[in-house]
N, C-alpha and C positions, 0 to 999 in steps of 0.2 A: 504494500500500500504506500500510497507517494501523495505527499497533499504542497499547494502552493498558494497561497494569501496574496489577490489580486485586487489592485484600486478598482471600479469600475468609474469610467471618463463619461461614458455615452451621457451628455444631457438629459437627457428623460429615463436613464438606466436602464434594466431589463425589462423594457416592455414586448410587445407582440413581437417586433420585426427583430432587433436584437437576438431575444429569447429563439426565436426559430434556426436562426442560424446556428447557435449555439445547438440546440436541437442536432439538427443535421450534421456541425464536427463532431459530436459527441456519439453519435451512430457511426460511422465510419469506425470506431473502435470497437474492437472486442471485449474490453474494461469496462467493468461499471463504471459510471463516472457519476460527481454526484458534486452538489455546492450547499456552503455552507453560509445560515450569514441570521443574526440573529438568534442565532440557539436552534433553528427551524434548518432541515437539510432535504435537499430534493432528488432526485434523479434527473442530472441534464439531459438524457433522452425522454423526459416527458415536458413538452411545451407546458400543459398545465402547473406540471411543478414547478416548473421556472418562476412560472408567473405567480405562481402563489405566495414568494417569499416575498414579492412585494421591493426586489431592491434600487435604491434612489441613488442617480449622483451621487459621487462621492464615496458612497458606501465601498467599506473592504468584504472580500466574501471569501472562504476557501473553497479550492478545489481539488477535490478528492476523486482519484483513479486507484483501479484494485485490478488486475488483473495480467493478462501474460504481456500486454504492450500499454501496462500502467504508466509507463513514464514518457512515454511518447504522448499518449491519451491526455493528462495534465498538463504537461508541455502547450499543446496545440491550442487546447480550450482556453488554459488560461493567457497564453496570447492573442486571442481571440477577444478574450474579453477588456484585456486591456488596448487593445485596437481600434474597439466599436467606438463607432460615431453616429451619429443621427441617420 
């Protein structure tokens, strides 16, 4: 298991468009992948979890991979998340 503590930049944060993309790296893996942020952890291959955590500008989240391409899987996503823009 591999976890990595990511700013998120996106203006409006994890909403719909964000959160799907996220969706979609996080399916390409064979790792669970899963983010953290508030005490509340989701599954980033479910859009609804995403969106359930509710995360704002600014907010930090971790990101948590488990499996046989964990650290690739973390890597990716939370580049990703640090990337996203409007």
């Amino acid at each position: 298991m591999v976890s990595k503590d990511v700013a998120v930049k996106n203006p409006t944060g994890l909403h719909a468009r964000p959160a799907t993309l996220l969706v979609k790296k996080a399916s390409s893996f064979k790792s669970d992948v899963s983010v953290e942020y508030n005490g509340k952890k989701a599954n980033v291959k479910s859009l609804i979890g995403v969106l359930s955590l509710g995360v704002t500008k600014g907010a930090t989240i971790t990101v948590i991979a488990n499996g046989e391409d964990e650290e690739v899987a973390c890597e990716e996503v939370a580049k990703l998340i640090e990337t996203l823009e409007e």
